[in-house]
N, C-alpha and C positions, 0 to 999 in steps of 0.2 A: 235718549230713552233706551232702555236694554229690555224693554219689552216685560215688564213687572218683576223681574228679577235675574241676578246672573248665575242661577243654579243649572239651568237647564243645557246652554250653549255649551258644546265641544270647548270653546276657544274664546276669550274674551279679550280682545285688545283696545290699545287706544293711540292715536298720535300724540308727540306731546305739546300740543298745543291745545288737546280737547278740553274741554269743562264739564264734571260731570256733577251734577246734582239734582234735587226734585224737579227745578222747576228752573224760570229763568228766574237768576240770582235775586234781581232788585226786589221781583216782586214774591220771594221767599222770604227775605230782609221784612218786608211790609208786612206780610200777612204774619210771621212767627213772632215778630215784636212788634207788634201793634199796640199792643197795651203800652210800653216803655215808649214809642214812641207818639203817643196820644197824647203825654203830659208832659210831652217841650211844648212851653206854649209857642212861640217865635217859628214861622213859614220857614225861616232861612236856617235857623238849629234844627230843625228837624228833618230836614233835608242834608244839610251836613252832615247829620250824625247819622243819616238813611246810605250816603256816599260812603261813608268812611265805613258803616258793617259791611255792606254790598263789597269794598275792595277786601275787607278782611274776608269773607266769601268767596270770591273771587282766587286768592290765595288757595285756600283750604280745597279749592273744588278743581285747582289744576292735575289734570294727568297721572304727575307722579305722585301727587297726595294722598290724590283717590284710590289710586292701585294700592300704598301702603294699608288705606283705610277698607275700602271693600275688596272685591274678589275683581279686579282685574288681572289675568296672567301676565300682562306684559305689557310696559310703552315701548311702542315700535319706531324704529326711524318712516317715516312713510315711505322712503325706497324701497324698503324691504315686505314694504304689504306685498305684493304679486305673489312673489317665490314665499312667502310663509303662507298665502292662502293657499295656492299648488303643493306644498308640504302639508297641508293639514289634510287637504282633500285626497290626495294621496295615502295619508295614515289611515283617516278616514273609510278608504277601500278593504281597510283588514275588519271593520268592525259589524260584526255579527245585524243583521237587519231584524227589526222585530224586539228591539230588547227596551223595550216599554215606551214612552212617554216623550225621551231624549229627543231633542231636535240637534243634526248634526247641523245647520246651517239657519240662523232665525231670518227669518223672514218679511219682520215687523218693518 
């Protein structure tokens, strides 16, 4: 979750192992093709064909997909989270307090 959107944070990263998307994948899969999937009649096709969008999901909602697709700044090696959180908060210290709305650090 990035807390209803990624306008607000200074800094948006991600590992590249994270998956970002609305919801947990499968039951994104379920609820947006519901309809398509309502008229396989057979328990086992329609569970295959629930498997098989979920991994093309899956796909689509890895790290570096999602940065190309929304506003993530950057996938980070995760050795490097410390020293780039101590670099932001550091840049951080030059910026003006009071300048509306912005959260330098979310919270959620």
């Amino acid at each position: 979750m990035v807390a209803g959107g990624l306008h607000e944070p200074l800094l948006t990263v991600a590992w590249p192992g994270a998956h970002l998307g609305p919801m947990g994948l499968e039951g994104a899969v379920r609820l947006a093709l519901r309809k398509e999937l309502g008229e396989i009649e057979g328990e086992d096709e329609r569970e295959a064909r629930v498997r098989e969008l979920t991994a093309a999901a899956r796909e689509n909602a890895q790290a570096l997909n999602a940065a190309q697709l929304f506003e993530i700044d950057d996938v980070i090696d995760p050795a490097e989270t410390r020293g780039l959180i101590a670099a932001t908060f550091a840049a951080a210290g030059s910026m003006p307090l009071g300048t509306g709305s912005r959260r330098f650090v979310d919270t959620w």
